[in-house]
N, C-alpha and C positions, 0 to 999 in steps of 0.2 A: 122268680123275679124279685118275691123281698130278699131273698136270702142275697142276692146280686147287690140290689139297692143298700143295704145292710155293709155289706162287702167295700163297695164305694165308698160308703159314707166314713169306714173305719179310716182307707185308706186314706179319704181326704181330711181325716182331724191330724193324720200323722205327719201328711204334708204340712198340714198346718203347724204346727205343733215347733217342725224343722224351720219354718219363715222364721227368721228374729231377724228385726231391722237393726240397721247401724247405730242408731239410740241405743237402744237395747243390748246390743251387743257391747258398747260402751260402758254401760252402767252396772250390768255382769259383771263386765271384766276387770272393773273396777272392783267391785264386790271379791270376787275370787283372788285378786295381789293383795285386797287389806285380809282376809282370812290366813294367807299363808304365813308372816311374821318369818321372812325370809334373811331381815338385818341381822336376825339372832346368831345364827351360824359365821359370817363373816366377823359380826365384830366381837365374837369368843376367838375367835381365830388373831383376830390382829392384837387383843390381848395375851394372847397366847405368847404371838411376835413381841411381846412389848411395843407397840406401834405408834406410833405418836397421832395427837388427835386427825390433823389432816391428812395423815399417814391413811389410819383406821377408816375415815370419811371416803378416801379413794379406793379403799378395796372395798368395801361396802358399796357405794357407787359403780364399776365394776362388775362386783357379782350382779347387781340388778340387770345394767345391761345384758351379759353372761346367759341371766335366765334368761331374758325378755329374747332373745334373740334362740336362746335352745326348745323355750315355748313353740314359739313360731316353726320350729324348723319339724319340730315332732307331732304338734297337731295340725301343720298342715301341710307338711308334705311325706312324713315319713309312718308313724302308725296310722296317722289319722284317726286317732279319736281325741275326748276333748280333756289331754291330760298336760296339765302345768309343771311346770318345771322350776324345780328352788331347788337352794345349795342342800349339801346332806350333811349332817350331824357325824356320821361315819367316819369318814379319814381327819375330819379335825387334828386328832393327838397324832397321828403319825405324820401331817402336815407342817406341824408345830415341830415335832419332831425333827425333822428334814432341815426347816427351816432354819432353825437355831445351832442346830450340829455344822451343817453343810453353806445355808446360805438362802436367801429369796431366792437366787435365779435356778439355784436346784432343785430348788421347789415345786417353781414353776415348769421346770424340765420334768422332773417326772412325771406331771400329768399327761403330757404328748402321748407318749407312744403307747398306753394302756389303753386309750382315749379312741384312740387309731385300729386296736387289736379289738376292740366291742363294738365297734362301728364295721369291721369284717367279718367278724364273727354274725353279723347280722346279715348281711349284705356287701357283695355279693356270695359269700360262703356259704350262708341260710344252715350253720350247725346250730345257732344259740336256743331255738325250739325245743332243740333234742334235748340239750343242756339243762334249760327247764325242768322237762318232761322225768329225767331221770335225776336229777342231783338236789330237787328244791322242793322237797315235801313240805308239808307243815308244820314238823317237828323244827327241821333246821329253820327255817325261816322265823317263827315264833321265837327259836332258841338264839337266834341272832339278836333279835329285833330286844328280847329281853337284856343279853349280853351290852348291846348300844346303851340303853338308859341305865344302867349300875356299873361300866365302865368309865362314864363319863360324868357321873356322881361325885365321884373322889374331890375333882377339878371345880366343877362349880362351888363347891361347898368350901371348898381350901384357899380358893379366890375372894371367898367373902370374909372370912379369917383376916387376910391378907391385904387386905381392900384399901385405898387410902382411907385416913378417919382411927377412930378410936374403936377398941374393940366392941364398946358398949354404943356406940356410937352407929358402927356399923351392921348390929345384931338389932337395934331396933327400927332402921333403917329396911335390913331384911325381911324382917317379921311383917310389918305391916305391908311393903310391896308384894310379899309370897299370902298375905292374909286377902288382898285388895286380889289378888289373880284370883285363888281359890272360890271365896267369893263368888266373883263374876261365874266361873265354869260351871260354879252348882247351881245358882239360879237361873241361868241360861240353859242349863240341861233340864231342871225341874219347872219352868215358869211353862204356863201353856199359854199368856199373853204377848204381846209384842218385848217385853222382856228378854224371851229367851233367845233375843239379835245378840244379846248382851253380851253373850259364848265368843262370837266371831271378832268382838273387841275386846277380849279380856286382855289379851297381853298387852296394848296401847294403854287402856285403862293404870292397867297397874304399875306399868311401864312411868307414866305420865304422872299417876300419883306417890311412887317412890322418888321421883325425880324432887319434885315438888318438896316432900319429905328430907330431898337430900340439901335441898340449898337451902333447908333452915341450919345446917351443920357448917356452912360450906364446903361442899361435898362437888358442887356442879359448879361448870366454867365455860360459859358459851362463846369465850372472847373471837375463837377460830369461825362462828359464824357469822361476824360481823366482816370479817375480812373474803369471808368464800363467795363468787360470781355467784348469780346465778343461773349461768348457761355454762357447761361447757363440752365440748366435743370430746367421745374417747380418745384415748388415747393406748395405742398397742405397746405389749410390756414395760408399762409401766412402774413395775416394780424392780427392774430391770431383766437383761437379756437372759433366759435361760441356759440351763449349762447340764450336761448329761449325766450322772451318775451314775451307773451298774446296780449298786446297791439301792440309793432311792427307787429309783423305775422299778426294780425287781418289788419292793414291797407296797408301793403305789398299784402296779400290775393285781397282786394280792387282793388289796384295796376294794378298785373297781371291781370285782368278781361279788366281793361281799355286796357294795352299793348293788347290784344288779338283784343280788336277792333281795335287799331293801323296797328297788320298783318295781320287781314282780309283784309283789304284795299288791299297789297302788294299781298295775295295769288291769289284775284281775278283779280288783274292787271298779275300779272302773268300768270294766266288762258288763258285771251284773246291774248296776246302776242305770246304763244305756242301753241292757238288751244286746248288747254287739258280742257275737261269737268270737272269743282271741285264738284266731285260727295260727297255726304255723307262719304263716303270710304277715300275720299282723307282729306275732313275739320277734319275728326276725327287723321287721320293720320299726320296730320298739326299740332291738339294739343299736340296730343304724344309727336312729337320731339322737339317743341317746348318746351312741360313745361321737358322733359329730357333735352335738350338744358340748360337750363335756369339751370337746376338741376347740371350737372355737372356746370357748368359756376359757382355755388355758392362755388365749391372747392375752387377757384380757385380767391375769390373774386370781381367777373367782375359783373357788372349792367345785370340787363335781359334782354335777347335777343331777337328780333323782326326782321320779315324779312323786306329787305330794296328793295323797290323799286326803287329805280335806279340802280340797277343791270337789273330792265325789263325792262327801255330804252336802255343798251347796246345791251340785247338781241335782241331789235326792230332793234337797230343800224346795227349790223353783223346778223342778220338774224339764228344762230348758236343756236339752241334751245335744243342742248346736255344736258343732266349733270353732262358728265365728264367735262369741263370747272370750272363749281362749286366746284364740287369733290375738285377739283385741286386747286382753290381760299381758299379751306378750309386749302386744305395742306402749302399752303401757307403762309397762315396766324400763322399756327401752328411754321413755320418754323421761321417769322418774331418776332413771339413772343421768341423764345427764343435765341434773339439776345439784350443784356441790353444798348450796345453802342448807339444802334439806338433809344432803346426806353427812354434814356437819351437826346438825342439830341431833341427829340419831349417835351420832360417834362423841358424841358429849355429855352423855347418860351416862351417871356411875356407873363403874363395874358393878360396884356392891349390888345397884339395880339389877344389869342384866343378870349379876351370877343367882341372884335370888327367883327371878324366873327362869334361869335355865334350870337351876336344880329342882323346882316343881314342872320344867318340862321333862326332864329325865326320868321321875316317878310315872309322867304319863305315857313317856316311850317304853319303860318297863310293863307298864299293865296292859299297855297295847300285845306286848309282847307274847305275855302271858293269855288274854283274850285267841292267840292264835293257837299255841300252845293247848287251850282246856279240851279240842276238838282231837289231842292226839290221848288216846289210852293209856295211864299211869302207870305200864306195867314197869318191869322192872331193868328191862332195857333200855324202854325210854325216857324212865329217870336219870340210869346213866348219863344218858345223851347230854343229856338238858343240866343237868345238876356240875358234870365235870367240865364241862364248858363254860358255866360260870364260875366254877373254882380257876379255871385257866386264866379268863379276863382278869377276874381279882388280883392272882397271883402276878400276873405280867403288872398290875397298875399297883398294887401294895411292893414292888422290886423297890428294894434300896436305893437311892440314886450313887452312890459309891460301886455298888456290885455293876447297877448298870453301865453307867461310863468304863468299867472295864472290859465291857462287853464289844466284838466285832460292830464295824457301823452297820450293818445290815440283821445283823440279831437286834440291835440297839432300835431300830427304825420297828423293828417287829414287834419290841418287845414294849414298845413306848406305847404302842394302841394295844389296850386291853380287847378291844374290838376286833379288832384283828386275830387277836391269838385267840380267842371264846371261839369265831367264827370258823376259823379253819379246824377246830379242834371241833366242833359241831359235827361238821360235813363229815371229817376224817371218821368219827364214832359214828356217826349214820349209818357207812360205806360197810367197816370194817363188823362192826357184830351183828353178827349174825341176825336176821328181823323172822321171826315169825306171824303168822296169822293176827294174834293177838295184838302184838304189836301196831300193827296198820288203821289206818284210820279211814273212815270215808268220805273224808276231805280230799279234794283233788289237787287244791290248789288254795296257799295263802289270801287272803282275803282282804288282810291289816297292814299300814307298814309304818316307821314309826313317826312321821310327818301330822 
């Protein structure tokens, strides 16, 4: 009889546990859209474009909706668990790429039909499990995830160079925004006080105090937020109408295979966080809403969408393993998006700002990377792996740009993401030499990813 009473009483804390009211849910999900720092990826991207500021403000705008709407679509009707959804870091430079070569609406084209091909591969085909199960160890994943933050190193760091402002002008502009982040990440990891909230706003902080920094130089120009509404409805391809390439889609295609190892990482951390088993059922259901995610997301011209793993330290944080909380983050986001004041105000942030926190984000997408990586055995294969794959990315980002523009447009698109070329040169050495005992790990499954 106690052992019964005992029994009940577990079940009923866990019921409880699952209640979170609509407040709550609210305040969550509030919590979990300011931890992600999802602006950063769109407006490197519209810098990339050269984009002008209201230009930059509407794809930023955009991707918000994008997520808020691939949120919703993945934790509650497609994995069902409680995993958010923000742009990736990933195809950036092969985005950039497309864009500037070919055009926006090529751009925009090639996310469709990739988008389309991960969302079948989930459902109804149910092979993308398999795919997992056999092609996504922890070598390659780690080996990616490190690839991402040292390919896209070159870029933040050559944008701050390059930045409007004086050289000197711009380097102490950088130092004290990358000083002001750092900061914040180390006391918010070390503080055991209410302090260490501190982590979840470090990029606003820094963000906020390099700004600040920048209009003692005149550096910053908020003219374009005086004139932006503050309501306004999406609006579908807005960047204009997409247009099909062979070549783009083919390396787009590429692309999203890699972004998939990127939310493997994220679904299986999620996993362990909530106790929920990621059965076959669920990874298939993961690509679904994913590659729909991603599908709508291309209306609406946002980068593709991957789940972000530091929404699963929140949920470690509050213990609150709901998915209305996320639900509600979706709604949120949706809501934030179509607000232009606000998303004028973020697209009016020096570059020299954002490039100074992207490039202490890339050091942390790197050690994340490595973090997955220490679980795989150093032998001497799997330095291979690991080591020639980042010589690959280097190599494709350290390319001439003379050698490259002589290059086919489809080498050109490949060769322009270093990310790309590490990643399939990952996989490829995985496949290809030969693994022995030694070699193998007893990791099952990535755990990190680089969000």
């Amino acid at each position: 009889m106690e052992s019964t009473a005992r029994k009940l009483e577990t079940e009923e804390v866990k019921i409880e546990k699952t209640q979170v009211s609509t407040m709550q849910s609210i305040f969550l999900g509030l919590q979990h859209v300011l931890a992600m720092d999802l602006f950063i990826p769109p407006i490197i991207l519209a810098g990339l474009l050269s984009f002008s500021v209201p230009d930059s403000a509407l794809l930023i705008q955009m991707t918000f909706i994008a997520c808020g709407l691939a949120t919703i679509i993945q934790a509650g009707f497609a994995m069902k668990l409680p995993v958010m959804q923000g742009p990736s870091f990933v195809p950036l430079s092969a985005l950039a790429a497309i864009g500037t070569t070919s055009g926006i609406g090529a751009m925009i084209g090639s996310l469709i039909p990739g988008a389309l091909i991960i969302a079948l591969l989930g459902n109804p085909l149910r092979v993308f499990s398999k795919v997992v199960r056999k092609f996504i160890p922890p070598i390659v994943a780690g080996t990616v995830i490190v690839v991402v933050g040292i390919s896209l190193m070159p870029s933040a760091i050559n944008s701050i160079y390059t930045a409007q402002g004086s050289f000197g002008t711009n380097m102490l502009v950088a130092l004290i925004t990358a000083a002001v982040l750092i900061f914040c990440m180390y006391v918010g990891e070390k503080a055991k006080t209410k302090l260490k909230y501190i982590k979840v706003a470090a990029v606003i902080f820094s963000l906020g105090i390099g700004s600040i920094t920048a209009s003692f130089f005149g550096l910053v120009d908020f003219s374009s937020v005086g004139t932006a509404s503050w309501f306004q409805m999406p609006s579908i391809f807005a960047f204009g109408t997409p247009t099909f390439e062979l070549d783009a889609i083919l390396i787009m295609l590429a692309i999203y295979f890699i972004v998939t190892i990127e939310t493997t990482g994220t679904w299986f951390t999620v996993g362990k966080v909530t106790e929920e088993e990621l059965t076959d059922k669920r990874l298939n259901g993961g690509a679904f809403g994913e590659g729909l995610g991603c599908f709508v997301g291309s209306f609406f011209g946002g980068t593709p969408v991957t789940g972000y793993s530091s929404n699963a330290g929140i949920i470690a944080i509050t213990g609150v393993k709901s998915r209305k909380p996320i639900i509600a983050g979706g709604v949120i986001l949706l809501v934030l998006g179509m607000m232009p004041k606000l998303m004028n105000v973020i697209a009016s942030i020096p570059s020299v700002v954002i490039n100074s926190v992207f490039a202490i984000l890339c050091v942390v997408i790197m050690m994340n990377g490595f973090k997955v990586i220490k679980e795989v055995p150093f032998t001497e294969r799997n330095m291979l792996v690991i080591g020639i794959s980042i010589m690959a990315a280097m190599f494709a980002v350290l390319m001439p740009a003379d050698i490259l523009s002589g290059l086919p447009s489809l080498v050109t698109y490949f060769i322009s993401s270093g990310t790309a070329t590490g990643a399939i040169v990952a996989l490829v050495l995985n496949l290809v030499l030969p693994q022995k005992r030694e070699d193998s790990s007893l990791a099952s499954a990535p755990s990190v990813n680089l969000n």
